[in-house]
N, C-alpha and C positions, 0 to 999 in steps of 0.2 A: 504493500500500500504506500501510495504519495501522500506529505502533507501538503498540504494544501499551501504553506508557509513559506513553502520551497522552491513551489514553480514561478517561473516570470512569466511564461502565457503558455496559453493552450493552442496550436494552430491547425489548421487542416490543408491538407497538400496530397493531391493525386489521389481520393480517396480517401484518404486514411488520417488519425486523427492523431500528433503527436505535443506529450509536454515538454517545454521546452525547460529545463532546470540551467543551474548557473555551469555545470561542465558535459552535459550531455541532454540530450533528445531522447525520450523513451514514447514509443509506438501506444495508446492504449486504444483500448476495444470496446470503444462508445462515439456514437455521434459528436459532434461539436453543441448541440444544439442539448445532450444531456450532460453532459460537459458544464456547460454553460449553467444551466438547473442547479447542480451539486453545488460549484463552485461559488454562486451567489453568495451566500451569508459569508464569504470571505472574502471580499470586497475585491473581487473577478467583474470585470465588464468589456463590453466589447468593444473591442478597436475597428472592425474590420466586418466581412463578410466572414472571412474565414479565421478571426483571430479573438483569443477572449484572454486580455490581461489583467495582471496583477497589481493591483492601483496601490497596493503597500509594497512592492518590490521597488516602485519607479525612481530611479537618482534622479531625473531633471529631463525637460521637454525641449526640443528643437524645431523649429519651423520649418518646415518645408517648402520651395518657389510653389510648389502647386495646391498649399493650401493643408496639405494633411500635415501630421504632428509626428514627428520621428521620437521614438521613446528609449531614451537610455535606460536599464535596470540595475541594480546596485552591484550585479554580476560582469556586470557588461556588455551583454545582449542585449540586444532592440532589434524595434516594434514597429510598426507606424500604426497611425491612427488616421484613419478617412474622414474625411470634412463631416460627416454625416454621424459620425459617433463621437467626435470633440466638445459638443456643447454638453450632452448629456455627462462626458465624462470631469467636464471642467465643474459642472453643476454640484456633482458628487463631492467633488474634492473641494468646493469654495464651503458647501454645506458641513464642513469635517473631516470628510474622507474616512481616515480608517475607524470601524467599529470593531466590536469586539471577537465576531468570527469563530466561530470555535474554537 
């Protein structure tokens, strides 16, 4: 089992559904979409069509020319964020951000 503490995001690529942690990618065997579900109470939201990250991993945001938000994590992976999931996620985070999550 993952903690949930650990991962920086969840993505989906050619089918399949993998987490991204700070020194490897591990394959798991769910949707993005139940993924997504689980992951809520621990303050997971979507970046993308195919991406669901970890809003308490994030070190610091980047702008992009095209409008989307490139996401460093404290590991040093990133992310980007689609214009279309920015406001929701800047909302969360101006409101607090991290709760208490399992």
């Amino acid at each position: 089992l993952l903690d949930p503490k650990e991962i920086d995001f969840i993505y989906a690529e050619q089918r399949k559904v993998f987490a991204s942690l700070a020194n490897r990618q591990l394959e798991l065997k769910m949707k993005l979409y139940e993924a997504e579900e689980i992951l809520a109470p621990y303050d997971y939201m979507r970046f993308s069509k195919s991406v669901i990250g970890n809003l308490n991993q994030i070190e610091r945001f980047e702008l992009s020319f095209n409008g989307n938000l490139c996401v460093y994590f404290r590991s040093g992976n990133k992310a980007y964020i689609t214009r279309k999931y920015v406001a929701p996620i800047k909302e969360n985070l101006m409101n607090g951000g991290e709760s208490n999550g399992g």
